[in-house]
Each structure stands twice: as structure tokens, then as C-alpha cells.
C-alpha positions in Angstrom: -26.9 -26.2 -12.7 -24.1 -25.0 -15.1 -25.5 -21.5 -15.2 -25.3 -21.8 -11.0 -22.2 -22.9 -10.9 -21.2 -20.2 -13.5 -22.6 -17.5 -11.2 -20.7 -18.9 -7.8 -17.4 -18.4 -9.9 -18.5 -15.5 -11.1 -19.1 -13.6 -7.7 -16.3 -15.7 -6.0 -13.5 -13.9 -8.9 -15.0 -10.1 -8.5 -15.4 -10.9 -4.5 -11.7 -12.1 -4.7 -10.7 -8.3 -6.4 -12.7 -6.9 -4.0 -10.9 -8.3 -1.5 -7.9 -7.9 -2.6 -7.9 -4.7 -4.5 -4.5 -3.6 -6.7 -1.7 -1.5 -4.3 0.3 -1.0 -7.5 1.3 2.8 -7.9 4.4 3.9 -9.4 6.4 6.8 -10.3 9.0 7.1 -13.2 11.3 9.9 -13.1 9.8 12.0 -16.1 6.8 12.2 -13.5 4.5 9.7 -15.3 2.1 8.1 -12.7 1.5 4.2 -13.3 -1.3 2.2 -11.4 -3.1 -1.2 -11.7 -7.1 -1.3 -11.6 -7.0 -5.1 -11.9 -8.0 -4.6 -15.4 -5.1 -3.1 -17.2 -2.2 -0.7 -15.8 -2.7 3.6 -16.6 -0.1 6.1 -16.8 -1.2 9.3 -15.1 0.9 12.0 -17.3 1.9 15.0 -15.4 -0.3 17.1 -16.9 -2.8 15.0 -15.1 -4.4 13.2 -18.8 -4.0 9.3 -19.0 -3.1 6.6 -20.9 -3.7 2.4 -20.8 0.2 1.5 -20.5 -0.5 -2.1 -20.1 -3.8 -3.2 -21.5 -5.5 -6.9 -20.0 -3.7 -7.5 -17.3 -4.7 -8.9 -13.4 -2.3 -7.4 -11.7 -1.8 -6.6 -8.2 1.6 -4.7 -7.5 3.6 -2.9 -9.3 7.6 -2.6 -9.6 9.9 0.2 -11.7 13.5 -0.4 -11.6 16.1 2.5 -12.1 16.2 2.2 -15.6 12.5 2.6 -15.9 11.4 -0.7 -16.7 8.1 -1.1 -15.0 7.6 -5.2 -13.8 3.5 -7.0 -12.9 2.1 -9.8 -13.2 -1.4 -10.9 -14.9 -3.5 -13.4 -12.9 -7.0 -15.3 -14.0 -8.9 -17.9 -13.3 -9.2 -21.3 -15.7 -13.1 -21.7 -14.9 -15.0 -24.2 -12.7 -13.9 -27.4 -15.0 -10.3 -26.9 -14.5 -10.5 -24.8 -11.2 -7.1 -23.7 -11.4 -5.4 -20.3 -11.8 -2.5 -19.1 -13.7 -0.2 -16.4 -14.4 2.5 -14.7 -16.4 5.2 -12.0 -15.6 5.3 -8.9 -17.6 8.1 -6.4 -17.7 6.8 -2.5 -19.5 10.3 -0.9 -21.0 10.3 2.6 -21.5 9.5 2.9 -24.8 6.6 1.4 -23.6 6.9 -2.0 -25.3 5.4 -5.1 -23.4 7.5 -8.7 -22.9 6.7 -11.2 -20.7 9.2 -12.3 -18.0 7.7 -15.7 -17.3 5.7 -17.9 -19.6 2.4 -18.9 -18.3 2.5 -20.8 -15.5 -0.2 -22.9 -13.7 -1.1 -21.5 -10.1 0.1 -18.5 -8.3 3.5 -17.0 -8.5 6.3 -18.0 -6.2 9.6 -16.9 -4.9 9.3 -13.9 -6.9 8.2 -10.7 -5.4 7.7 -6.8 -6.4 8.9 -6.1 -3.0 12.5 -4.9 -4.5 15.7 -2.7 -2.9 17.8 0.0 -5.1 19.9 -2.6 -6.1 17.1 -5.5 -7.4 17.0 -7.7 -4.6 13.7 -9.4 -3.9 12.5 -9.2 -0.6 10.2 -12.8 -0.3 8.1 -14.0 2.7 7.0 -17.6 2.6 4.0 -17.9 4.8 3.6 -20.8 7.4 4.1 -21.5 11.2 6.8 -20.3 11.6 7.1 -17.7 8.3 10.1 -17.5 6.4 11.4 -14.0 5.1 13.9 -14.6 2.2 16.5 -12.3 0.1 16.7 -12.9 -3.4 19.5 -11.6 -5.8 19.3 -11.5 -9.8 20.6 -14.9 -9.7 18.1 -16.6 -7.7 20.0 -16.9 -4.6 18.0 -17.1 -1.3 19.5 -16.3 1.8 17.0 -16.2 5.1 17.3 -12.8 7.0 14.2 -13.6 8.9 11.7 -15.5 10.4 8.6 -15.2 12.6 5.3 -17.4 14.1 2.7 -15.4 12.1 -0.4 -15.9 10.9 -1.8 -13.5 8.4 1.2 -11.7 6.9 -0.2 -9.0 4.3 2.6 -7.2 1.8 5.9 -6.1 2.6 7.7 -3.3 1.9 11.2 -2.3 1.5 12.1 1.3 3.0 15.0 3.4 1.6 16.5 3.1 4.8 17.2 -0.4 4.3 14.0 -1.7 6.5 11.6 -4.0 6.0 8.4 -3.5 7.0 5.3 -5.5 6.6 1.6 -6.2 8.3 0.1 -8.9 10.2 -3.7 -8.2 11.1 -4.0 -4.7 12.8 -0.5 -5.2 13.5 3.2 -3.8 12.1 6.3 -5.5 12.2 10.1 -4.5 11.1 13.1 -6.1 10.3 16.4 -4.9 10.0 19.7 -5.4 8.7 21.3 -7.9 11.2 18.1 -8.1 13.8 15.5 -10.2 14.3 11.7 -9.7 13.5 10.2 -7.2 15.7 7.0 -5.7 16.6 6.9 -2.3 15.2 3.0 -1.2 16.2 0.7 -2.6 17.8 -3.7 -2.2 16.7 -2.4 0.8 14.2 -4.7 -0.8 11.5 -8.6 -0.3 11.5 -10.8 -3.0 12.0 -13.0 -4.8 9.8 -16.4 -4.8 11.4 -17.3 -7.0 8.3 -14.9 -9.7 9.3 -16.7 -12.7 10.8 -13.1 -14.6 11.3 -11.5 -11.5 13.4 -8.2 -12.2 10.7 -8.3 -8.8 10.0 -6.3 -10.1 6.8 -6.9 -6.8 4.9 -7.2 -4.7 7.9 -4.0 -2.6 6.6 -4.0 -2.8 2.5 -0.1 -1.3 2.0 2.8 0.2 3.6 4.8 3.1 2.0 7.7 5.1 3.7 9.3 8.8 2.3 13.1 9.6 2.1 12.6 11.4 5.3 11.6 7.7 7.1 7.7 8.6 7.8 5.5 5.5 7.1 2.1 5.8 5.4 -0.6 2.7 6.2 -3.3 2.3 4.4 -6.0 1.2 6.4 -9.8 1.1 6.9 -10.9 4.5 5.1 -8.0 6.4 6.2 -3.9 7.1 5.5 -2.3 6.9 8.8 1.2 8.9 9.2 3.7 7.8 11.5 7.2 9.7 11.9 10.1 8.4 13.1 9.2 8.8 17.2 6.2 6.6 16.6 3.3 9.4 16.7 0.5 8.3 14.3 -1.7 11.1 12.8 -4.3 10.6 10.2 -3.7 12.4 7.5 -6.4 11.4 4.2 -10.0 10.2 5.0 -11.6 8.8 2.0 -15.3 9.7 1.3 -18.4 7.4 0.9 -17.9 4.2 -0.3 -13.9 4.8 -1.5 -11.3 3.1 0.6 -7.4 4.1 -0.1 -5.2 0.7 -1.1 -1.9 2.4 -1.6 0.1 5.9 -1.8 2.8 7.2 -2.8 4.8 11.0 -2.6 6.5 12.7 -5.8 9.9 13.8 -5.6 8.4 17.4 -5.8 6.2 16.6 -2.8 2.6 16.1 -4.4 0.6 13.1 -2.3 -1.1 10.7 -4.3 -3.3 8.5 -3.1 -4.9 5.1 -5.1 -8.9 4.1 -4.3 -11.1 1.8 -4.7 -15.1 1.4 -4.5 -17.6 -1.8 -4.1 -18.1 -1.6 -7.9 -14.0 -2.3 -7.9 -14.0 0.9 -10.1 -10.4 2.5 -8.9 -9.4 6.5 -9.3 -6.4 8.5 -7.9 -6.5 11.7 -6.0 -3.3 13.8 -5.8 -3.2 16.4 -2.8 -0.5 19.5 -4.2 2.5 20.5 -2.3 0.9 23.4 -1.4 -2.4 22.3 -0.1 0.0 19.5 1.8 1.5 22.8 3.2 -2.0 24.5 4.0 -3.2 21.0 5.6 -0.2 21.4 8.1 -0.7 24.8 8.8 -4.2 24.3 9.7 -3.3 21.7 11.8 -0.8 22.9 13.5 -3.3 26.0 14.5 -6.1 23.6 15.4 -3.9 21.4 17.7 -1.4 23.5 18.9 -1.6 26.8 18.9 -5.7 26.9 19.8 -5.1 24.9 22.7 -2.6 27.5 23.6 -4.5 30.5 22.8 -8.1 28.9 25.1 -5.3 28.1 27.7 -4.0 31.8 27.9 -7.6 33.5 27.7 -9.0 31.0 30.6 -5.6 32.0 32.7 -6.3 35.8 32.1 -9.7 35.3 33.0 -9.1 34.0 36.2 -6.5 36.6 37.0 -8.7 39.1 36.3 -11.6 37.2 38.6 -9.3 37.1 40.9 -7.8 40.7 41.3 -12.1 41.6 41.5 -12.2 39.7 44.8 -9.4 41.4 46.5 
């Protein structure tokens, strides 16, 4: 019975991960790539080698501040006695030594978020009907800048621009300085076939935005760009079994994009500036100017057809 038991846990805990796969990817200003795999945290050096920066953790986001002090969490499981979970809070300085932020604490964490603005404020969602969306400062202060009848609220994210975006099912909403909660997209996630419920709670596994204000959704097997006038164009397909959880673009341009598998094995792929820029030009030719060029060969044909006749 105990050995049963011990095997329920068991798949419940890796079908939890799978689940709910890391979105943690970061990028320091010497170029040093950091990333959760649910096991520990890597740093991806720019010469593409890597390191365990964090070793044993269960974490799920990541957070680096301006000074380069990189902020997670590690999550387990108590076993089927106690049938409780707990965490801790862990803060990576740059000389790469390891201090917990919070003692361990029974349960999940609360009012405390990796969702973060330039200046350190939290950005904090407390679920329910209706959902809460908080502000926290270094002190703990919460003000309310939102709220919203919702039912399956995924991660948030915190734009640049001073937005805050986040998912709910296939769904995207935004909230701005001084507005209310708005639908942003509506259906832009894919659909889990899988999903007996029709929550479509993982349908879109992150958000991520670029200086320039373009959003990047991770969703399904594909990355899903969408610029500022609203026009959505896939841009990364993953292959076989790999999914993409999370994304991110270097400073110098270079895309990076986190995956994980059904074995919950994770890797990162990074697509170069300049096979970025071939991507675009390619499709540029393929939608635009083709089009163009069959449009103008069918229009001289005809001309020619018809100057036969006369």
C-alpha cells in the first residue's frame, strides 16, 4: 500500500513539473544567460559553455535586479504523511554567492512575486472572483491598481513601457497606469487538445515584451509575435516533442528561446541577429513581395491574351 501510495506522489510531483514547467530565463549585463530546469538554475556564458549557478533548487521564475543580484525560489513537497509543501527564497549575488531571502516556510509563497518594474516594485495578483492585482514597494506596502472577474489567471508580466500584461486561458489582458483591466487579445493562445476541463490553464506558458513594445507569447509549440498594431505572426515553431515556456532578446539582438520535453529535460536555443535578419528577409519575400511578383505575371498575362484577341 505504502509503495502505492509512494508511486501516486511520485507521478503526481513530476506531472505537477510537467505542468508547470520553469519560465525563468534571465540576462545579466556581462551577457551571462541564467535559466531554471526545476532542478537547479544554469548560466549560459556567452561563449555559449555552462555552468550550475544555483545548484538544488525548484524554482519556477526567475528575477535579476539592476545590480545583478539574481532572486528564485526552491519549492518541494513534504511526502504523503505530512502532505504539505514548502519553500524558501533565494537571492544569487554577483559574485555568485547564495543567501536565502526567506527561511523555510510551510506552503506556497505569497504576496511576493518575480513579476518586478525597474525600480523593484512587485507586481502581485491574488486570484479569486473577483481577482485582485496588487503593487508592492520594498517596504511591503500594497496598493490595488486592479481588479478583474477571472478565472484562470497564468503569470504576469511587467513591460518596460510601464504595462502590465498577463494571461487568462487562450486569452490576454493589459493594465495600465491609471486604467482599468482590459482585454488585450482574444483566442491568441493554442489550445490544449489534452485538456478535458477546457481551462486551458497553460494554454499560454509566458509573456515577454522588447524595448521596442512587441509581445512574445509562448503558447502551444510556437512563439507568437505581436507588434504594437495588434498583428500576430508566428515566429519559432518548436520540433517534436519540445514545447517553448519562455524567451527572451539580448541587448545585441540574439533570440533565445527556453524548452521543455515530456521527460521535463529543458535546453535553450538562441537564433543569431543575423539569422533573425535572414528569417525576415525571407519572409518578407514569401509574403510580400511573391504575392506581388504572381500578381504582376498573371496581369501581364492577361494583357498579353488580350491584345491576341484583338
Amino acid at each position: 500500500m505504502r509503495k502505492q501510495l509512494f508511486t501516486c506522489i511520485f507521478f503526481f510531483i513530476t506531472s505537477f513539473a510537467f505542468a508547470d514547467p520553469g519560465v525563468g530565463i534571465v540576462m545579466d549585463k556581462n551577457g551571462n544567460l541564467f535559466y531554471t530546469d526545476l532542478s537547479q538554475v544554469w548560466m549560459m556564458k556567452p561563449d555559449g559553455s555552462k555552468v550550475v549557478a544555483v545548484p538544488n533548487v525548484h524554482t519556477h521564475e526567475l528575477y535579476l535586479d539592476r545590480n545583478g543580484q539574481l532572486f528564485g525560489e526552491h519549492l518541494w513537497y513534504n511526502g504523503e504523511q505530512l502532505n504539505t509543501w514548502g519553500y524558501y527564497l533565494w537571492c544569487r549575488k554577483p559574485d555568485g554567492t547564495i543567501v536565502k531571502v526567506k527561511d523555510s516556510t510551510q506552503g506556497f509563497p505569497e504576496w511576493y512575486s518575480f513579476t518586478r518594474d525597474d525600480l523593484g516594485y512587485m507586481y502581485y495578483v491574488e486570484k479569486g472572483i473577483p481577482s485582485y492585482f496588487w503593487q508592492i514597494d520594498s517596504t511591503g506596502k500594497k496598493t490595488i491598481i486592479g481588479t478583474k472577474s477571472l478565472s484562470d489567471i497564468g503569470r504576469l508580466h511587467f513591460s518596460s513601457k510601464g504595462v502590465l500584461y498577463f494571461p487568462n486561458k487562450t486569452d490576454v489582458y493589459i493594465l495600465q497606469k491609471a486604467d482599468s483591466v482590459q482585454l488585450f487579445l482574444k483566442d491568441i493562445g493554442e489550445k490544449d487538445p489534452n485538456d478535458s476541463t477546457g481551462g486551458n490553464s497553460h494554454s499560454i506558458m509566458s509573456i515577454y515584451s522588447d524595448k521596442d513594445g512587441n509581445l512574445y507569447i509562448a503558447t502551444g509549440n510556437v512563439i507568437k509575435q505581436v507588434d504594437k498594431k495588434k498583428a500576430v505572426l508566428t515566429i519559432y515553431k518548436s520540433a517534436g516533442d519540445w514545447k517553448p515556456s519562455a524567451c527572451l532578446i539580448a541587448p545585441n539582438g540574439d533570440f533565445f528561446v527556453m524548452e521543455y520535453n515530456s521527460k521535463n529535460e529543458v535546453r535553450v536555443n538562441k537564433i543569431s541577429m543575423s539569422e533573425r535578419k535572414q528569417i525576415a528577409r525571407e519572409h518578407t519575400f514569401s509574403v510580400y513581395i511573391m504575392p506581388l511578383l504572381l500578381m504582376a505575371a498573371v496581369i501581364l498575362l492577361v494583357y498579353f491574351l488580350f491584345r491576341k484577341k484583338k
